[in-house]
C-alpha positions in Angstrom: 0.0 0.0 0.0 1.1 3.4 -0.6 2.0 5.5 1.7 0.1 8.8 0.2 -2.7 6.4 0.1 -3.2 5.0 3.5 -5.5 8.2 4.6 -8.3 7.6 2.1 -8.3 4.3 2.9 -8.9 5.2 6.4 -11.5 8.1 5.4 -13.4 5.3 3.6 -13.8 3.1 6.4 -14.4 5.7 8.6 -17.6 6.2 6.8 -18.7 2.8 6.7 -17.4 1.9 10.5 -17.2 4.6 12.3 -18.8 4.9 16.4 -19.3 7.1 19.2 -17.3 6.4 21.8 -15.1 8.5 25.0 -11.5 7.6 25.4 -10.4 5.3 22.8 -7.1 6.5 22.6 -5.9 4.4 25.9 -8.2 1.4 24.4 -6.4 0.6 21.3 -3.0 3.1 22.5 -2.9 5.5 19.6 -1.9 8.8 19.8 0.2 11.2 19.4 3.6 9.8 20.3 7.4 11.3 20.4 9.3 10.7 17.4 12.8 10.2 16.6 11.8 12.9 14.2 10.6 15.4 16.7 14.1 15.2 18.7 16.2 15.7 15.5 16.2 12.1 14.9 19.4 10.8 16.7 20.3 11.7 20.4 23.6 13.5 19.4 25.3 12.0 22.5 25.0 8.4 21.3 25.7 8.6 17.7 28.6 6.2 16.7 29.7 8.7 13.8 30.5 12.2 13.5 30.2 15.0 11.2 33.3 16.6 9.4 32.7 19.2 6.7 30.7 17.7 4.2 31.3 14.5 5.2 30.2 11.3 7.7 32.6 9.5 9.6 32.2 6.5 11.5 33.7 5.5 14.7 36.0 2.5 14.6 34.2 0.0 16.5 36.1 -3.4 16.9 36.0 -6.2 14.1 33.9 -3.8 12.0 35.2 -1.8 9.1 35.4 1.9 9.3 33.4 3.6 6.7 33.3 7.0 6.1 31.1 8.7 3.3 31.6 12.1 1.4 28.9 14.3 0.1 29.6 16.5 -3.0 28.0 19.7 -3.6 27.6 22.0 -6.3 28.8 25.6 -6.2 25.2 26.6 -4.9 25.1 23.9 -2.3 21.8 23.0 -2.3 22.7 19.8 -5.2 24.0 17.0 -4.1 26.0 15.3 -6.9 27.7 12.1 -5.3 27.7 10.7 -2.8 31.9 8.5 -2.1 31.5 5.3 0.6 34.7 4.6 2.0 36.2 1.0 4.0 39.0 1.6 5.9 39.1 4.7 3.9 39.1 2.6 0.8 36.7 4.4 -1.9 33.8 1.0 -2.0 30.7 3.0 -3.8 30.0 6.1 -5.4 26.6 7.2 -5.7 25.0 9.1 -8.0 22.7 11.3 -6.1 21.6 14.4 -8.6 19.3 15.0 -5.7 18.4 19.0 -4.6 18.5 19.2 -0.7 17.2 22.2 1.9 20.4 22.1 4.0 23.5 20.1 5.0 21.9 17.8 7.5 23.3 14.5 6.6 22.9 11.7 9.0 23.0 8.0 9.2 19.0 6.3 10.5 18.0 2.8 10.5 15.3 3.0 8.7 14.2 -0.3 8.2 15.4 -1.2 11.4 17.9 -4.4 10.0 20.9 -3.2 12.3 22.4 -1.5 9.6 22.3 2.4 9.4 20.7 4.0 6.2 22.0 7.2 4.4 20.0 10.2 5.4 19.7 13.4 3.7 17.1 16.1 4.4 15.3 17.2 1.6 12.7 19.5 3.2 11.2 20.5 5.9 8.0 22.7 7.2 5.0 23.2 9.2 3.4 20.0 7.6 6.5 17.8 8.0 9.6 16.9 6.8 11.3 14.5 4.0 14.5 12.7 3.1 16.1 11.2 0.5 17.1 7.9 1.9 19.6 5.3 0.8 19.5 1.6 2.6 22.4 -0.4 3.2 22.0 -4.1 2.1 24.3 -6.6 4.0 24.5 -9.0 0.9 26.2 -6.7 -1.4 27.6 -4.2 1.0 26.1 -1.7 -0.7 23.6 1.4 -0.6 20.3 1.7 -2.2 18.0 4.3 -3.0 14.4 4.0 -1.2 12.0 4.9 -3.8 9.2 4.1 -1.0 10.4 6.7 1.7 12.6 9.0 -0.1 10.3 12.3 -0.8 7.3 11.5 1.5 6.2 14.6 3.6 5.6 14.2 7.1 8.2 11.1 7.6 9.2 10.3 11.6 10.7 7.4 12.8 10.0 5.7 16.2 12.6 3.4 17.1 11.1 2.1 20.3 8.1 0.6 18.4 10.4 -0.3 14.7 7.9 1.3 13.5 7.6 4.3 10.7 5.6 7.3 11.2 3.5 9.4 8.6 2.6 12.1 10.2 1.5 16.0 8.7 -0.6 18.4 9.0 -3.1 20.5 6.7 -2.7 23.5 8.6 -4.5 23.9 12.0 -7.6 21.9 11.3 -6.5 18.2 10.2 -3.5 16.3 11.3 -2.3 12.9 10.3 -0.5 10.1 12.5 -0.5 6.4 10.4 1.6 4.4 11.1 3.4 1.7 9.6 5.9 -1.2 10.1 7.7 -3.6 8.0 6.2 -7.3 8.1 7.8 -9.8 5.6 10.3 -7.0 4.3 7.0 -4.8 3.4 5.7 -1.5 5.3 1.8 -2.3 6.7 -0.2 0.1 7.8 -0.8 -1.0 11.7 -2.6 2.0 13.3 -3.9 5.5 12.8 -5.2 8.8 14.2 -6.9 11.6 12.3 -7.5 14.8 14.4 -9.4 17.6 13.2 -10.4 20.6 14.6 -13.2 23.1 14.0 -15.7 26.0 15.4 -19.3 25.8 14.9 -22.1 28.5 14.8 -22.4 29.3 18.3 -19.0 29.7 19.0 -17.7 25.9 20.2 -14.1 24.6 19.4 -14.8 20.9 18.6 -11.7 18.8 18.2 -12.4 15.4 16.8 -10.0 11.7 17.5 -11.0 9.0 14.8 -8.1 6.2 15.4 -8.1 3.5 13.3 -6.3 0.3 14.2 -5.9 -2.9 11.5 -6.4 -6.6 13.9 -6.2 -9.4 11.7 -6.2 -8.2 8.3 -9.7 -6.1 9.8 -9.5 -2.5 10.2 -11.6 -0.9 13.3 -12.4 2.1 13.7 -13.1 4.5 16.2 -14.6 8.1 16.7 -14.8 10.7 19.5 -15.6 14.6 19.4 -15.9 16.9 22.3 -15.8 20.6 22.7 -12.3 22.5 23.9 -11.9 25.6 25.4 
């Protein structure tokens, strides 16, 4: 399933099985959660490489090879060209990125959560989310990979607690998006949801409204509450 897709999938059902109902959130645990995303990704005090210019490098850890990956820029600094892997300073893999980024945050994420650190590069980011371009490492060949899957997508978080990825954005201040996903058989499913939206009727009320969605044996239920906010 695509990920752009997964919310009018959800919409859809919500029409056909939605219900009232007070405090589903701590029922089927979905809500809003802390992202890797939200704190920058990586906890900058546990990160087993370092930044150096334009470049990654890796600490030497014991019986592991120590790679080390350049990024090259145009003039402008906003293209990335290449992208040089390095063994033991030994060039292994040159990529070619051609790939337009927002800034120089380069970092190394597990994104699909095989013990092996993925090539990170943000693309943009802004008050609906933000997006990478994203290169996995594949044991087999000892190479990198582009993602087609994950690279691009607005509103991508990781939660490394759960192995799960997040899809979350927001349409301004009325609707807001949390689906999230994990990888079963080598494929991202779609394994729970929350869709908050927010509105003020003709007397005056804010109404905020929860509908979580939650798939249990290939079945997808879904819940609804509303209430009014102050």
């Amino acid at each position: 399933m695509q990920l752009k897709t997964v919310n009018l999938y959800i919409l859809l059902c919500l029409i056909l099985c939605s219900c009232n109902s007070k405090n589903e959130d701590m029922k089927y645990n979905i809500k809003p959660i802390e992202t890797e995303s939200s704190k920058n990704i990586e906890d900058t005090n546990k990160l087993d490489y370092y930044l150096k210019g334009d470049s990654i490098m890796c600490k030497a850890i014991k019986g592991l090879p120590q790679l080390s990956f350049k990024f090259n820029l145009d003039s402008t600094g906003y293209f990335l060209k290449t992208i040089l892997v390095y063994s033991n300073f030994i060039k292994i893999q040159e990529i070619s990125a051609n790939k337009y980024i927002e800034r120089k945050e380069f970092r190394l994420v597990d994104w699909n959560f095989d013990g092996y650190k993925d090539i990170s590069i943000l693309y943009n980011s802004g008050s609906g989310g933000s997006s990478y371009w994203i290169w996995n490492y594949s044991p087999k060949t000892r190479k990198y990979y582009f993602n087609k899957e994950l690279s691009e997508v607005l509103g991508l978080e990781i939660d490394t607690e759960e192995k799960a990825i997040i899809f979350h954005y927001s349409e301004g201040y009325s609707r807001e998006y949390w689906d999230t996903l994990q990888y079963k058989n080598n494929k991202l499913t779609f394994v729970k949801g929350l869709l908050q939206e927010r509105w003020n009727d003709k007397l005056g009320n804010s109404w905020i409204k929860h509908s979580y969605a939650k798939k249990t044996k290939n079945k997808l239920i879904v819940m609804v509450d509303s209430s009014i906010i102050k």
